[in-house]
C-alpha positions in Angstrom: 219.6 138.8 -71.1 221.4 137.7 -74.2 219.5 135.6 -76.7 220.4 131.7 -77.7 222.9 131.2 -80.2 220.6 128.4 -81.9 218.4 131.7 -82.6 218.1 132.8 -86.3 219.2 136.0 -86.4 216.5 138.3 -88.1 218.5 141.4 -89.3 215.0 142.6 -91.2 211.7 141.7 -90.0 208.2 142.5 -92.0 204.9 141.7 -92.5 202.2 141.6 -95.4 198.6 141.4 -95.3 196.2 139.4 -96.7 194.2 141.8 -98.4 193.2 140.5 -102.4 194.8 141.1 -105.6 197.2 143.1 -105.4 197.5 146.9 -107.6 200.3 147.8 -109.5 200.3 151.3 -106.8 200.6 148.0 -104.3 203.6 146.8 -106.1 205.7 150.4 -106.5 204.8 151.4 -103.2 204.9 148.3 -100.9 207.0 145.1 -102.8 209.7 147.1 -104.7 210.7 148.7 -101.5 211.1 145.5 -99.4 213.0 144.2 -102.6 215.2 146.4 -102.8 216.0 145.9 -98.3 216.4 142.4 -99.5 219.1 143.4 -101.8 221.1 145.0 -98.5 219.5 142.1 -95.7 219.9 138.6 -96.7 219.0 137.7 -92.7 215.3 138.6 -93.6 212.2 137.6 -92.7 208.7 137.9 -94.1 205.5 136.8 -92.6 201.8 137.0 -93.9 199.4 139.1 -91.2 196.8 137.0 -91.2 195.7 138.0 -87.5 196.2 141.6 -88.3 194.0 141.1 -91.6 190.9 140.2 -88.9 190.8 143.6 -88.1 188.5 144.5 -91.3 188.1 141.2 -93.2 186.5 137.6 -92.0 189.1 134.5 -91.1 187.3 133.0 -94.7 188.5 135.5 -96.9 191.8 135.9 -95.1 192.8 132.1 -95.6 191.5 132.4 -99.5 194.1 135.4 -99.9 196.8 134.3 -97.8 198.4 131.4 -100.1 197.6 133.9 -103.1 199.8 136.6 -101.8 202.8 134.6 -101.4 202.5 133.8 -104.7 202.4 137.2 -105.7 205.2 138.3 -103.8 207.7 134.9 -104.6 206.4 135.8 -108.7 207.4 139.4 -108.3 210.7 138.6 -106.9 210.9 137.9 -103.1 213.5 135.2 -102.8 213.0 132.1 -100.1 217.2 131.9 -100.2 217.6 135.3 -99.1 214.1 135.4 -97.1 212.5 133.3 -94.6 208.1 133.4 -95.0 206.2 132.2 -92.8 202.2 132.5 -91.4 201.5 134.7 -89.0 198.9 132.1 -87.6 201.1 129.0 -87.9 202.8 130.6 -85.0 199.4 132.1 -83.2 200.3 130.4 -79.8 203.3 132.0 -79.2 202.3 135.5 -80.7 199.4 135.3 -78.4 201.0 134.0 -75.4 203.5 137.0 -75.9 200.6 139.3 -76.6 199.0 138.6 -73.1 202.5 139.3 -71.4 203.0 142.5 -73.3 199.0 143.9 -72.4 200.6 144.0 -68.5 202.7 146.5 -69.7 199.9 148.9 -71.7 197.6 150.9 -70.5 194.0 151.2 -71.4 194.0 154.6 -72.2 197.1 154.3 -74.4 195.2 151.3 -76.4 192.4 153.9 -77.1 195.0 156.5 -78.8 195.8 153.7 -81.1 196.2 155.9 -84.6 194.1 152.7 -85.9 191.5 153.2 -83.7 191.3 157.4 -84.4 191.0 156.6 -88.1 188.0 154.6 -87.8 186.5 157.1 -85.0 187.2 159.9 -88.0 185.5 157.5 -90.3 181.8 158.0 -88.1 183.0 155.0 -85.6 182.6 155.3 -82.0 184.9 153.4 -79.8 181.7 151.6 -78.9 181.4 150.2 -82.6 185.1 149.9 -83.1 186.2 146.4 -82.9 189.3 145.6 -79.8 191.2 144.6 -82.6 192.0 147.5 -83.5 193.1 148.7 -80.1 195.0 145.4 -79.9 197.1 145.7 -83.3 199.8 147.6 -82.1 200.6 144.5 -78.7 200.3 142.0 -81.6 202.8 144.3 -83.6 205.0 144.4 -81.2 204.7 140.6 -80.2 205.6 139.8 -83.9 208.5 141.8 -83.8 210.2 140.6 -80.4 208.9 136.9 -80.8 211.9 137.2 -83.3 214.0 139.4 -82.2 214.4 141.7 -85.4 217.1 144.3 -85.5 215.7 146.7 -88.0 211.6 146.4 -88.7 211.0 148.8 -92.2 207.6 150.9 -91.9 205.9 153.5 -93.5 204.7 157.1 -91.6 201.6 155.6 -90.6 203.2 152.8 -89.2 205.2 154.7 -86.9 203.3 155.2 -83.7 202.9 151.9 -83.9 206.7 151.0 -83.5 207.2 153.7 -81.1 204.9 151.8 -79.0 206.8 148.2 -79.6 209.7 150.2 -78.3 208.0 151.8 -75.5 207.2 148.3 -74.2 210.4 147.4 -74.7 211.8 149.6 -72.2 209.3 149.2 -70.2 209.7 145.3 -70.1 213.4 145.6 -69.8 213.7 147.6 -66.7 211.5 145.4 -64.6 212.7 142.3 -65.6 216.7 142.9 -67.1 217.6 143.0 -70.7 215.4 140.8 -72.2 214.5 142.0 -75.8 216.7 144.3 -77.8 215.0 147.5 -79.1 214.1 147.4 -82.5 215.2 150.0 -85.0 212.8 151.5 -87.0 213.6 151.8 -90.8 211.8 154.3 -92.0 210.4 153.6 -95.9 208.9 156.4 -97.7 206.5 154.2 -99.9 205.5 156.4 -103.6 202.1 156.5 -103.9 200.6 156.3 -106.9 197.5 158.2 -107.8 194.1 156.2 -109.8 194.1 156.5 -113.6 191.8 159.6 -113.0 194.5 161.2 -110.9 191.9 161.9 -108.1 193.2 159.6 -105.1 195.3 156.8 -104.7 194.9 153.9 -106.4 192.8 151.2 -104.7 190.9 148.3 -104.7 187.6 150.2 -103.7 187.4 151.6 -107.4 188.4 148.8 -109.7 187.9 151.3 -112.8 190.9 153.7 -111.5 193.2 151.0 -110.5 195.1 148.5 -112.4 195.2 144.9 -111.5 198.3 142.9 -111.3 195.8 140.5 -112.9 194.5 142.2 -115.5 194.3 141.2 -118.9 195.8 143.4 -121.8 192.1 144.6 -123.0 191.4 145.5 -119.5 194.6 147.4 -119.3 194.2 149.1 -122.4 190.6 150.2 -122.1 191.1 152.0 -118.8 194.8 153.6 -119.8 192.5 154.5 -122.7 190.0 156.6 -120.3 192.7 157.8 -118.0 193.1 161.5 -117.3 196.1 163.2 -118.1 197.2 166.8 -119.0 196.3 169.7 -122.0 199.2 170.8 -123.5 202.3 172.0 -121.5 200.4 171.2 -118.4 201.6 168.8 -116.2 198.7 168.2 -113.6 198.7 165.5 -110.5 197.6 162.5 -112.5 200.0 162.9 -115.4 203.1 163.2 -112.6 202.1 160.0 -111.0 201.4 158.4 -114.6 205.1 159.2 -115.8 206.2 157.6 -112.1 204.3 154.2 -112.5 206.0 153.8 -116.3 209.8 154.8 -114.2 208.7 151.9 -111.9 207.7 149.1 -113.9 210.2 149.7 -116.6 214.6 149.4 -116.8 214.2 149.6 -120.9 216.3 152.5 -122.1 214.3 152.6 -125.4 211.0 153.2 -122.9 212.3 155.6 -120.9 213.8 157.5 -123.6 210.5 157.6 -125.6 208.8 159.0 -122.3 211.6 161.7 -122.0 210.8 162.4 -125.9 207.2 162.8 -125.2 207.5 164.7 -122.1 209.4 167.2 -124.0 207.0 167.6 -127.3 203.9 167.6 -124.6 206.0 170.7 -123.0 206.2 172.4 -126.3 202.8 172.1 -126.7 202.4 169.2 -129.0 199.2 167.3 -128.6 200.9 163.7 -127.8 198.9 162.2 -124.8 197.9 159.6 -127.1 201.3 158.8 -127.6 202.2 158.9 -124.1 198.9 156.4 -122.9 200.7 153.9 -126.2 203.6 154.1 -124.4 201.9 153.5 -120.3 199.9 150.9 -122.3 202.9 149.1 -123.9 204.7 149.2 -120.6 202.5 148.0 -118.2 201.5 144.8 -120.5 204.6 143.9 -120.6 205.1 144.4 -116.9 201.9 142.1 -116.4 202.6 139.8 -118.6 205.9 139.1 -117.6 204.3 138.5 -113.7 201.2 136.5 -115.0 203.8 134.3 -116.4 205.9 134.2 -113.3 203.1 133.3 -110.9 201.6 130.9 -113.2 204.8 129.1 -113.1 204.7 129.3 -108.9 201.8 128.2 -108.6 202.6 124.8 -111.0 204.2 122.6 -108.2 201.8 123.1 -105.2 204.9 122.0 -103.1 207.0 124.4 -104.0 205.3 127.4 -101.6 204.6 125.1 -98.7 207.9 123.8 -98.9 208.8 127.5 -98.3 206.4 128.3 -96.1 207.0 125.2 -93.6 210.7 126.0 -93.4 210.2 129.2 -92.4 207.8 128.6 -90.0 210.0 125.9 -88.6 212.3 128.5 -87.6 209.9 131.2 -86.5 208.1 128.9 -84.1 211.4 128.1 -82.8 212.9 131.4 -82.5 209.6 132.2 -80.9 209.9 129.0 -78.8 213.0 130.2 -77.3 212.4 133.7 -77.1 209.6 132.9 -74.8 212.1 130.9 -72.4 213.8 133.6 -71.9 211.4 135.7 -71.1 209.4 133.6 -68.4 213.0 132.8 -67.2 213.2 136.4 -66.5 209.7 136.9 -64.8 210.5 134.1 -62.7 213.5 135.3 -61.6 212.2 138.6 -59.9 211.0 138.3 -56.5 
């Protein structure tokens, strides 16, 4: 069953979650990526997972963060005239109606394999203590994605299960009630990650020390580049490898990337120039920051400007939803 034509067509379909300020790992590994499919997609679409973010955070801190990442991503280069955003809760009827239809075509015992769900049970959880949420995320996943009918949905490894259930639905749905939803592709992103200052894990919120803040100021920066392990001489070691990555990342300059490939090569030789190379990561990422902080600040001046954005692209979403849902009860009517 072929879709409206008054449909917007959604040639790339993604979500972000409401989770705090964002790292600059956050920024290598998760925005740069869906800036460059924005490059190659102008039919995108964005939207922020507030629903999903109930999972593991209360609805109070999930509204706080919500209109904070938008500004994030709109100061770091997400572009509304290329991109439709829109909140996932602004549309929460229709991605819950969906939801329920979609739950007649899971089972129970497939919810509990959930990769979601196994994560928390290998974190001391029983499925007992473990919220339905989590069970759930996947339906709502999938609800997001056929609400709009999205041709190509980008997502990590860990991600993947989850798609291959949206498409498992799919078929499912499709060959009791006719063509109703086309099957998403998948396109796969391998995100880099990028390993805390002390090279031990990746970076994350959980230790504020190891990580560096999109908001940070230039001390805070250059106290913790200042304590951040790196390498003896000739080594190269986990933590210096993802150090010379994050400087790749947040800088084009050919004078930077020159004076990297300079140190690299002394340190190789066995000069002692890690002091040299922190300048350098120092120098870099204050730039990088500043640049943003500016950016945002300038965003977040005309308190119009994002819910403008926001409203027209919920505006379609709701309608795309709107109609996607005709069709579908259209079709579960029309079996006998």
């Amino acid at each position: 069953m072929k879709s409206k034509k008054s449909l917007y067509k959604v040639d790339l379909f993604t979500g972000i979650r409401p989770t705090g300020d964002l790292t600059i790992a956050n920024y290598i590994g998760a925005v740069r990526p869906l800036l460059d499919l924005q490059k190659s997609n102008p039919n995108s679409m964005v939207f922020v997972a507030d629903i999903h973010a109930l999972t593991d955070h209360e609805l109070s801190v999930a509204e706080k963060n919500t209109p904070e990442i938008v500004a994030d991503y709109l100061a770091l280069g997400l572009d509304p005239e290329k991109c439709e955003i829109f909140i996932q809760s602004s549309i929460k009827e229709e991605v819950l109606e969906l939801t329920n239809l979609l739950l007649r075509h899971v089972t129970v015992s497939e919810l509990l394999r959930v990769p979601t769900l196994k994560e928390k049970m290998k974190e001391g959880q029983s499925v007992s203590q473990a919220n339905a949420l989590l069970a759930n995320y996947p339906v709502i996943m999938a609800a997001d994605i056929l609400l709009q009918r999205a041709k190509y949905v980008p997502v990590g490894e860990d991600q993947l299960p989850h798609m291959e259930m949206t498409r498992t639905i799919v078929k499912r749905f499709n060959k009791e009630y006719g063509e109703v939803f086309p099957e998403p592709m998948v396109q796969e992103v391998t995100p880099l990650r990028i390993k805390g200052l002390d090279g031990s894990a990746k970076m994350s919120k959980t230790h504020p020390d190891q990580a560096i803040f999109l908001t940070d100021t230039k001390e805070e920066v250059t106290r913790k580049i200042k304590k951040a392990t790196t390498a003896f001489e000739k080594e190269m070691t986990p933590a210096l490898e993802s150090h010379i990555e994050l400087i790749k990342n947040v800088t084009t300059k050919k004078e930077d990337l020159n004076k990297l490939e300079e140190i690299l090569k002394r340190h190789m030789e066995g000069e002692k120039v890690m002091g040299d190379f922190k300048e350098l990561m120092t120098s870099v990422v204050c730039e990088f920051l500043d640049n943003f902080q500016k950016r945002r600040e300038s965003v977040k001046q005309d308190p119009t400007y994002i819910s403008e954005i926001l409203e027209k692209g919920e505006n379609i979403a709701r309608k795309n939803a709107r109609e996607t849902l005709d069709i579908v009860y259209q079709a579960m009517r029309a079996k006998k």
